[in-house]
N, C-alpha and C positions, 0 to 999 in steps of 0.2 A: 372234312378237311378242305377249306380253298385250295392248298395249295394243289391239292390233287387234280381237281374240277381244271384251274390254269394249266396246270402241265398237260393233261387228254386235251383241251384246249389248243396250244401250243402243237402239239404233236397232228394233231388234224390238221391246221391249218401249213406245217412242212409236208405232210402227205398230198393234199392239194396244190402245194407251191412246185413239187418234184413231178407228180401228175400233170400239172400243164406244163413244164419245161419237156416231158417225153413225148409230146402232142403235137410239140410247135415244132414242125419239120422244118424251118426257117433258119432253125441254129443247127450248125456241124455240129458231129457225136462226139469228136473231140472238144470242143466249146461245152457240149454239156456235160462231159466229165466234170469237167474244170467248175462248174456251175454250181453242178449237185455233189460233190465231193463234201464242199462245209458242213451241206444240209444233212446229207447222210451222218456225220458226225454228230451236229447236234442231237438228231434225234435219238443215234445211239445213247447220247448223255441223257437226252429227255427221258429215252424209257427203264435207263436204269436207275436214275430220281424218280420216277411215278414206282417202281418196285420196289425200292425202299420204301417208301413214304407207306406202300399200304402194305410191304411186311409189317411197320412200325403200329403201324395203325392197329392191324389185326394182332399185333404182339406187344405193345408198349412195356417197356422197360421197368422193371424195378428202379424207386429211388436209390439214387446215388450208384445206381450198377450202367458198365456198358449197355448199347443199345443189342448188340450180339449181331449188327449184319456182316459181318465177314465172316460169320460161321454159314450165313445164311446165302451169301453170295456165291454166285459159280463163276468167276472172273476167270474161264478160257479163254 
């Protein structure tokens, strides 16, 4: 699945954006709160579309039936 290959894609490349904003002693810790706050969120969103994607993958749905990830999901 591309769309898989793009998200681990996507996700490394915020893991190296968050990596050198922790590096550059230049910006205040408050400044990178403020920084890394989005990024932390995206990626939360990234890695729970890359676990869908390859629950779906490794489970693919019956025709015409739900996909079933909210049985599959642990959304604490």
């Amino acid at each position: 699945m591309n769309s898989i290959k793009h998200i681990k894609k996507a996700i490394e490349e915020l893991d190296a954006e968050v990596e050198k904003l922790l590096l550059d002693w230049s910006i205040p810790l408050n400044e990178k709160d403020n920084i890394m706050l989005p990024l932390v969120r995206e990626k939360k969103v990234l890695t729970q579309t890359l676990e869908d994607l390859i629950y779906l993958q490794e489970n693919p749905p019956a025709p015409n039936q739900p996909c079933g990830i909210s049985k599959y999901r642990d959304d604490n």
